[in-house]
C-alpha positions as CSV (number, residue, x, y, z in Angstrom):
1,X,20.9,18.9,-18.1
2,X,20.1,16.4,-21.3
3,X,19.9,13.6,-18.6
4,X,17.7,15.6,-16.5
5,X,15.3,16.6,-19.0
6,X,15.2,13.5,-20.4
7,X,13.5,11.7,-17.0
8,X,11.6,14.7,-16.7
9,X,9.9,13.8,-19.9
10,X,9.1,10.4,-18.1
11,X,7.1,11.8,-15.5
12,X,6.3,15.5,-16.1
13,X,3.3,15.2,-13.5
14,X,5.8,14.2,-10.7
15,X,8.5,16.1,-8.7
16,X,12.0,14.8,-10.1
17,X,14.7,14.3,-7.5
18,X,17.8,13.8,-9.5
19,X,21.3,12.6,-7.8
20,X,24.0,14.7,-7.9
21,X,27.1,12.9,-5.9
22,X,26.0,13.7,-2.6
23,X,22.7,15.0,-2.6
24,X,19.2,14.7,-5.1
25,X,18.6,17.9,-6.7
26,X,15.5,19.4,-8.0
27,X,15.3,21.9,-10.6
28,X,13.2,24.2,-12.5
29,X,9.3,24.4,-11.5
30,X,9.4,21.1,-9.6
31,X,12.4,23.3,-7.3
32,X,10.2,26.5,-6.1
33,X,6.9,23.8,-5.8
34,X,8.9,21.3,-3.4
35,X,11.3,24.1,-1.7
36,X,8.5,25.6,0.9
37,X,6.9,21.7,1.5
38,X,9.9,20.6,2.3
39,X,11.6,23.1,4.5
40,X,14.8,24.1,2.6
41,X,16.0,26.8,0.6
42,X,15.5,27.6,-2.7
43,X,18.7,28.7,-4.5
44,X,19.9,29.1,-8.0
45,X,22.5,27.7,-10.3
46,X,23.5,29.4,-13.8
47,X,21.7,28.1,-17.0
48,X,23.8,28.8,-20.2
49,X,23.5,32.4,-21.2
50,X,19.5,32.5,-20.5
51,X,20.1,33.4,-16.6
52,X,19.9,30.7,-13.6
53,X,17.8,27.7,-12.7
54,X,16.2,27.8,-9.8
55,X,17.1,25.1,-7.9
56,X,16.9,23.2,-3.9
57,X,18.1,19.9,-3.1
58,X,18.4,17.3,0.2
59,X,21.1,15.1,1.5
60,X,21.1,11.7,-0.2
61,X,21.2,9.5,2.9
62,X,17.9,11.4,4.1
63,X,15.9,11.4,1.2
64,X,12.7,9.7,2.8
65,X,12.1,12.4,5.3
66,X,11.9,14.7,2.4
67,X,10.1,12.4,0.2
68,X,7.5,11.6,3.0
69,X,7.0,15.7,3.0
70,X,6.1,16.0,-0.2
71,X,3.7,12.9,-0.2
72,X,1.7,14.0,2.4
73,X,1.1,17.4,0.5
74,X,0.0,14.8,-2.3
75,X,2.7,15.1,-4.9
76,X,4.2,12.3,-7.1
77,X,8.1,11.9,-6.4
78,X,10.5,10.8,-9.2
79,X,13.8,9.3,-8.2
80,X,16.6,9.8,-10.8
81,X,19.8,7.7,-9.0
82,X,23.3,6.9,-11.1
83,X,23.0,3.7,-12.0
84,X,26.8,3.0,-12.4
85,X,29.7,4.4,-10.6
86,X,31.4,7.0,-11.6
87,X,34.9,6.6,-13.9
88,X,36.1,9.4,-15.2
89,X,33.4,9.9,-17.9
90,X,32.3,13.2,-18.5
91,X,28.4,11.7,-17.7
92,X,27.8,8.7,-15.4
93,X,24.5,7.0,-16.5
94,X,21.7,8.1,-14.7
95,X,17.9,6.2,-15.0
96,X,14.4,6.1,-12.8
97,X,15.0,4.3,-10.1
98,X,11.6,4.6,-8.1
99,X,8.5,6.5,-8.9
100,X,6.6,7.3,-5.4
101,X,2.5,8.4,-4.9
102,X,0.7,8.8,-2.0
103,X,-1.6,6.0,-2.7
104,X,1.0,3.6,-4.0
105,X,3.6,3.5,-1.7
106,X,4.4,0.3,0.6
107,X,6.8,1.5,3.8
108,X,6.1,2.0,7.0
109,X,7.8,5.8,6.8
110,X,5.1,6.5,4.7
111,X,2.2,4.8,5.9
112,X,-0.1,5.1,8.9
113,X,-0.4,1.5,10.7
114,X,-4.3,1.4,11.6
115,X,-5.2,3.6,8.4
116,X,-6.2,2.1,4.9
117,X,-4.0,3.9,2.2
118,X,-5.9,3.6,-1.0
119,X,-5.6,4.5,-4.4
120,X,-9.4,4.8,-6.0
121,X,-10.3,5.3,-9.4
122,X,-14.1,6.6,-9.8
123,X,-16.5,7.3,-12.1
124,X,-20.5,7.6,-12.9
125,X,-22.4,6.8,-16.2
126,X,-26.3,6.4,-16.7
127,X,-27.0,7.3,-12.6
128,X,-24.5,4.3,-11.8
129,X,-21.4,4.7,-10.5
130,X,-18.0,2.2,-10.3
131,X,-15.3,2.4,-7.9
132,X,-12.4,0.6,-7.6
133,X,-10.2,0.9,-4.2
134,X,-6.6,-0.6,-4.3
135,X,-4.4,-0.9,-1.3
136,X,-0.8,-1.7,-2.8
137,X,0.5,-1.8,1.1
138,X,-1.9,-4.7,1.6
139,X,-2.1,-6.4,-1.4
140,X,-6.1,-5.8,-1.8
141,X,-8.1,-4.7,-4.4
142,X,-11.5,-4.1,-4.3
143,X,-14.4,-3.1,-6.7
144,X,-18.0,-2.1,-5.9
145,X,-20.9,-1.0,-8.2
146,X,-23.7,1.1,-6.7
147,X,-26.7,3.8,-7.1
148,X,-24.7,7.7,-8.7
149,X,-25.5,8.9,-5.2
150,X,-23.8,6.7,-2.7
151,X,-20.5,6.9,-4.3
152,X,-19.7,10.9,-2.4
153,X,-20.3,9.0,0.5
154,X,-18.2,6.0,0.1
155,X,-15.3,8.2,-0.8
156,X,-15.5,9.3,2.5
157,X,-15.6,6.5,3.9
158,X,-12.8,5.0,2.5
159,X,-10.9,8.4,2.4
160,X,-8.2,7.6,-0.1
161,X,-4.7,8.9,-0.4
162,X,-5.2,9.4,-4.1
163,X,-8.4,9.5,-6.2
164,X,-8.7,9.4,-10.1
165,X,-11.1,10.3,-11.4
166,X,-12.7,12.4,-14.7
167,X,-11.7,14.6,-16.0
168,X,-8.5,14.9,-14.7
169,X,-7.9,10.9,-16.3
170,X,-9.2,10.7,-19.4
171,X,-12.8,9.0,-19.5
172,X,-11.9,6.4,-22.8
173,X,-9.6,4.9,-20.1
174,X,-12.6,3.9,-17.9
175,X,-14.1,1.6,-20.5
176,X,-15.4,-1.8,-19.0
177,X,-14.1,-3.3,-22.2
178,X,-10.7,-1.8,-21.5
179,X,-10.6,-2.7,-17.5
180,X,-11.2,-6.4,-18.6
181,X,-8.5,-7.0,-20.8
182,X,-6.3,-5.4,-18.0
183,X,-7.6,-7.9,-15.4
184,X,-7.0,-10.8,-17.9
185,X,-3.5,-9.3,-18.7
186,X,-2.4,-8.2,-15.6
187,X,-4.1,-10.5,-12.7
188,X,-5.4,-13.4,-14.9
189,X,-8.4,-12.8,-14.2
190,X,-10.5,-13.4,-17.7
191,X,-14.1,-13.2,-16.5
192,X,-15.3,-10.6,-14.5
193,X,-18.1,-13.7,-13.0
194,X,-14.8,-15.1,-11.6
195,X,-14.3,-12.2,-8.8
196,X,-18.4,-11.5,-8.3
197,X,-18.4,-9.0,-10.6
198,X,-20.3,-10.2,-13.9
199,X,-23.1,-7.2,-12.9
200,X,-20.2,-4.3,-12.3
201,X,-19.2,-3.0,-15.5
202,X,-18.3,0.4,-14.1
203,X,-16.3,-0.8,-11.2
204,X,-14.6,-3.2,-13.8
205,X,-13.5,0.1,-15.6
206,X,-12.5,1.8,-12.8
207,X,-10.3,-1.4,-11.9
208,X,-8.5,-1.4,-15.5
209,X,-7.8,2.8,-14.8
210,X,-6.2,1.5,-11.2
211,X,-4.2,-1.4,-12.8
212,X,-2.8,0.9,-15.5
213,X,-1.6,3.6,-12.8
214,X,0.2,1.0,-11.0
215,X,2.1,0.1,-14.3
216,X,2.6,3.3,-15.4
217,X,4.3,4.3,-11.7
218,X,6.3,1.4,-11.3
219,X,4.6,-0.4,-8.6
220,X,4.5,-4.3,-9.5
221,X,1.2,-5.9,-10.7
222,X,0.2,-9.7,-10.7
223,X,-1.5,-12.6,-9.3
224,X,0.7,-12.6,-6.4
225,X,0.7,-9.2,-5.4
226,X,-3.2,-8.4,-5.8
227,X,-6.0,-10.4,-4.0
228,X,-9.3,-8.8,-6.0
229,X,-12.7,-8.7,-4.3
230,X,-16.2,-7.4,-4.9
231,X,-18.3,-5.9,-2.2
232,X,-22.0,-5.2,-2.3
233,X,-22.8,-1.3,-1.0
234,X,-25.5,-2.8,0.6
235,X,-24.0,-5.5,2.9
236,X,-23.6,-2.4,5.3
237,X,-24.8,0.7,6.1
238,X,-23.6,4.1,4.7
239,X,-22.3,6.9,6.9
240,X,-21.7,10.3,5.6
241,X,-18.9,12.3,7.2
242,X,-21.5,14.0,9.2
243,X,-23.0,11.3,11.2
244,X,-19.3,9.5,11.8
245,X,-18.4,13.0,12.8
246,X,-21.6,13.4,15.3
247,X,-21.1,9.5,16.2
248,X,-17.6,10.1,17.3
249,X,-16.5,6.9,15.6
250,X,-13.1,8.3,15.5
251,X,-13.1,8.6,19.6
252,X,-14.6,5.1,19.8
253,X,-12.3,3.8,17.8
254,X,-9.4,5.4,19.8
255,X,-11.6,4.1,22.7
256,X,-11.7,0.5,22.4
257,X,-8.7,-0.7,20.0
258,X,-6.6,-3.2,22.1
259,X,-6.1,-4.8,19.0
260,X,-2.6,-6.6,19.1
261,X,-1.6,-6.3,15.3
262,X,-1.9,-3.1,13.3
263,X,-3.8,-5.4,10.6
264,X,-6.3,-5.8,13.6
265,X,-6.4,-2.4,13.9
266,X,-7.0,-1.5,10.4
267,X,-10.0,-4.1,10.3
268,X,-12.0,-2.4,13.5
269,X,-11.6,0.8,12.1
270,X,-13.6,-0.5,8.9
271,X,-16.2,-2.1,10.6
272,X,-16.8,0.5,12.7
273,X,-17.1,2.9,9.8
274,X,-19.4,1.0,7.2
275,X,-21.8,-1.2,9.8
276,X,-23.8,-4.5,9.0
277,X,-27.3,-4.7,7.6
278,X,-27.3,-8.5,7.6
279,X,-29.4,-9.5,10.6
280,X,-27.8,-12.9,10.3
281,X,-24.2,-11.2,9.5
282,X,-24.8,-9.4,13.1
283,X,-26.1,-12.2,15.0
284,X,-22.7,-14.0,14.2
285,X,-19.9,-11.2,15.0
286,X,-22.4,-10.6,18.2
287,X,-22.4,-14.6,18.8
288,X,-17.9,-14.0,18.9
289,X,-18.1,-11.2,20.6
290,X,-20.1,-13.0,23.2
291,X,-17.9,-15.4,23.6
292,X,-14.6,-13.6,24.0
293,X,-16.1,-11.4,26.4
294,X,-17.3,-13.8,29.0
295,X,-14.2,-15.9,28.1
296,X,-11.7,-13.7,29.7
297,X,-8.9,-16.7,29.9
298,X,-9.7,-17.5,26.3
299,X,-9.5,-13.8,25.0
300,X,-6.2,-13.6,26.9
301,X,-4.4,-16.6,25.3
302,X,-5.5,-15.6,21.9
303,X,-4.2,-12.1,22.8
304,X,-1.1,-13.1,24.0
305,X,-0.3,-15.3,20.8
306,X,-1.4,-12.2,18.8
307,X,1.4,-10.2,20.0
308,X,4.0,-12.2,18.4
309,X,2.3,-11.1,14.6
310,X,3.9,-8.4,13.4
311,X,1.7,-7.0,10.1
312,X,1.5,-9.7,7.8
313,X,-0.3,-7.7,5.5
314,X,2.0,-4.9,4.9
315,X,5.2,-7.3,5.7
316,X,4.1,-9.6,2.7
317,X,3.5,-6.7,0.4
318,X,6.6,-5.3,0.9
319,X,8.2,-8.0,0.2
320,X,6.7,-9.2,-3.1
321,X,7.1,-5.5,-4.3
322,X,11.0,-6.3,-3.6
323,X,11.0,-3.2,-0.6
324,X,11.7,-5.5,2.2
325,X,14.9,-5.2,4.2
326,X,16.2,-7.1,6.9
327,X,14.5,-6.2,9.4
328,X,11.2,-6.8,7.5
329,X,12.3,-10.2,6.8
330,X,12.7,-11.3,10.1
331,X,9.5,-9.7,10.9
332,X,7.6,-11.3,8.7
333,X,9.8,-14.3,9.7
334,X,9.1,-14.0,13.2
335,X,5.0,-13.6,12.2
336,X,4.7,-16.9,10.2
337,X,6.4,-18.5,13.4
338,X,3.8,-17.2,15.7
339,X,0.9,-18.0,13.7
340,X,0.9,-21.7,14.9
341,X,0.2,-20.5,18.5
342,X,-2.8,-18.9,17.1
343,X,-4.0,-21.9,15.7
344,X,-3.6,-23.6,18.8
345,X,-5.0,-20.4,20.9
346,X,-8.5,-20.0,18.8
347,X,-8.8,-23.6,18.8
348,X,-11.1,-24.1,21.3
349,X,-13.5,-21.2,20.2
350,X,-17.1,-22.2,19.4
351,X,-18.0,-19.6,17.6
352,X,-18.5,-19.8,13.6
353,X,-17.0,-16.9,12.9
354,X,-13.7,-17.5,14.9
355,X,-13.5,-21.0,13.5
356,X,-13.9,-19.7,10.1
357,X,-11.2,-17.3,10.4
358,X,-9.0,-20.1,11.8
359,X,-9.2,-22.1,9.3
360,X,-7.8,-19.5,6.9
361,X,-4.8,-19.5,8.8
362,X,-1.9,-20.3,6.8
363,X,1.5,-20.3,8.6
364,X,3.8,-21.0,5.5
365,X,6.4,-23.0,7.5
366,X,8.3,-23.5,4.5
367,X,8.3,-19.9,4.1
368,X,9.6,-19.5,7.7
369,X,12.4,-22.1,7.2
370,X,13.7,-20.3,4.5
371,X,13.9,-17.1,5.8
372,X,15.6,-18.8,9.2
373,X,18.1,-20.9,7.0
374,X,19.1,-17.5,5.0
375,X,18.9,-14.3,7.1
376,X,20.9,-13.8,10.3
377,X,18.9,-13.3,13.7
378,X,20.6,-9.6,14.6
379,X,20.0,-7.5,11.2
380,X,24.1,-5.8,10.8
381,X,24.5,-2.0,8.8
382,X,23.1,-2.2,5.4
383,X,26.4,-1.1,4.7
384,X,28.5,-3.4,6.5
385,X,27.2,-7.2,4.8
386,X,26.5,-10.4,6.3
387,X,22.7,-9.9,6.1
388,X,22.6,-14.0,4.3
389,X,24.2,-16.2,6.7
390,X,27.8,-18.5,5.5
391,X,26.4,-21.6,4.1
392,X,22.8,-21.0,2.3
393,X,24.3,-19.3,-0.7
394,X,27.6,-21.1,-2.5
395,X,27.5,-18.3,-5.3
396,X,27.8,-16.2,-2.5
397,X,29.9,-17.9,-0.2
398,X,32.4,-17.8,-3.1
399,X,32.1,-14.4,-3.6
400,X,32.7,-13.5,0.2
């Protein structure tokens, strides 16, 4: 059990599935917590002479049912996996493979497709309060500043998978001072001006708390895997639980999304939930509307190219945080080939807000032509090879 305790050590606030030939087994504590979530017996093994261990365990090729269980019931996972194969050692090496939370975790298995999944770290000082909201799915990180008694409500709003906050994280770890060297570290991001947030020391602390979970749980941190924004509470208008729950915003929502693409989905929700102030703000979403309403051959055609995007959002993410497979890759593949029909779709729109969201279209056909050079069009077994087609690779090629 040297190897076990030893990870355990790692991570003692997270549930520690360790692999076992055939199956991950949990142990201890972590065994008679994670037995009822996830639906399977709790048993015993003998411990030495002090008695037995209790102890449950699941199937090693259905691990992320399990694992989806016990997020959803808001626990951190550990994976301990042998790292090399076994040979007749007494011990075959065993390390941390993957370290899961609710609020940083990047599949679809775990995730909800029109649903945010944020991980916020909060926290008030001198009637201000600073909040920083990071959706590691998406690639988005985003840091407000506002009034001690707006920040219940926001929470709401944004409804995060996992919140940190004091004093369960110590407070010392919320110091602006701190959260900037970790946005000049980590992101490269040396003045706070640079992201609109010279006047948000508190959301700048909550930011460096954020960063420093996502090290400390193995999710991957960088310029290219964290687009960092600052929002003004007062751009829109807050709603407390009460009034979205007497609006019905969750049955309008259901109501009128015929979005195509779950990232469209994701967006209505959020507007819908935190509305404009900004007369001028209004006047030009009303001004698109407008025009895609009475434009019924126009909203069609954009539609229709629309349904070839599969969710860029989440498809990139996974992919700079390494967790793509095949299937994602051609996906995301598939998406960046599509996005030239959009182009070509909203063309013709007039108004400013379409074209402005037009422009920002990027298809990446260099990405696209790599991804169509390297990965084969029918995704075979994991198990079976042939994922990189015969010719991109000569390492590989050699190899086969």
């Amino acid at each position: 059990m040297r190897q076990y305790r030893e990870a355990k050590r790692q991570h003692p606030d997270g549930i520690l599935l360790f692999r076992l030939g055939d199956f991950y087994e949990i142990f201890f504590e972590d065994a008679v917590m994670a037995a009822p979530i996830m639906g399977v017996t709790l048993t015993s093994r003998p411990l030495g002479k002090s008695g037995r261990a209790p102890m449950c365990g699941v199937p090693h090729h259905a691990w992320q049912s399990y694992v989806g269980k016990l997020l959803r019931a808001g626990q951190k996972v550990v994976i301990c996996d042998q790292v090399e194969a076994p040979s007749g050692k007494a011990v075959v090496k065993r390390d941390i493979t993957r370290v899961l939370t609710p609020g940083t975790v990047v599949e679809d298995a775990y995730l909800e497709p029109a649903k945010a999944n944020y991980l916020i770290a909060a926290w008030t000082r001198g009637g201000e309060a600073g909040l920083a909201a990071c959706d590691v799915s998406t690639g988005e990180l985003l840091l407000c500043q506002m009034p001690g008694e707006r920040l219940a409500a926001e929470l709401q709003r944004l409804a995060p998978s996992e919140l940190l906050t004091p004093p369960d994280v110590e407070e010392y770890r919320f110091d602006p001072e701190r959260g900037r060297q970790r946005l000049k570290d980590l992101l490269g991001i040396a003045y706070p001006a640079s992201i609109g947030a010279a006047d948000a020391p508190l959301a700048i602390g909550a930011a460096g708390v954020v960063l420093e979970y996502l090290k400390t749980n193995q999710a991957r941190v960088g310029p290219e895997s964290l687009t960092v924004r600052t929002y003004s509470p007062d751009a829109t208008m807050p709603l407390d639980i009460a009034t979205i729950r007497n609006l019905e915003i969750g049955a309008l929502v259901t109501l009128i999304d015929h979005t195509a693409t779950a990232v469209g989905a994701r967006r209505l929700r959020e507007w819908l939930g935190a509305p404009l102030r900004d007369a001028e703000s209004i006047e030009l979403r009303l001004a698109a509307v407008a025009e895609l309403t009475s434009n019924p051959t126009l909203r069609e055609a954009i539609h229709g190219a629309m349904n070839g995007v599969g969710d860029l959002e989440r498809l990139s993410a996974r992919a700079t945080h390494g967790r793509a497979g095949l299937r994602e890759l051609i996906a995301l593949r598939r998406s960046l080939e599509a996005l030239p029909g959009v182009q070509r779709a909203v063309a013709v729109c007039e108004s400013l807000v379409v074209r402005e969201h037009a422009a920002e279209i990027t298809p990446a056909p260099g990405l696209a032509e790599v991804l169509r050079a390297a990965v084969v069009e029918e995704p075979p077994s994991s198990r079976d090879g042939g994922a990189i087609k015969p010719g991109f690779d000569a390492e590989l090629d050699a190899i086969r």
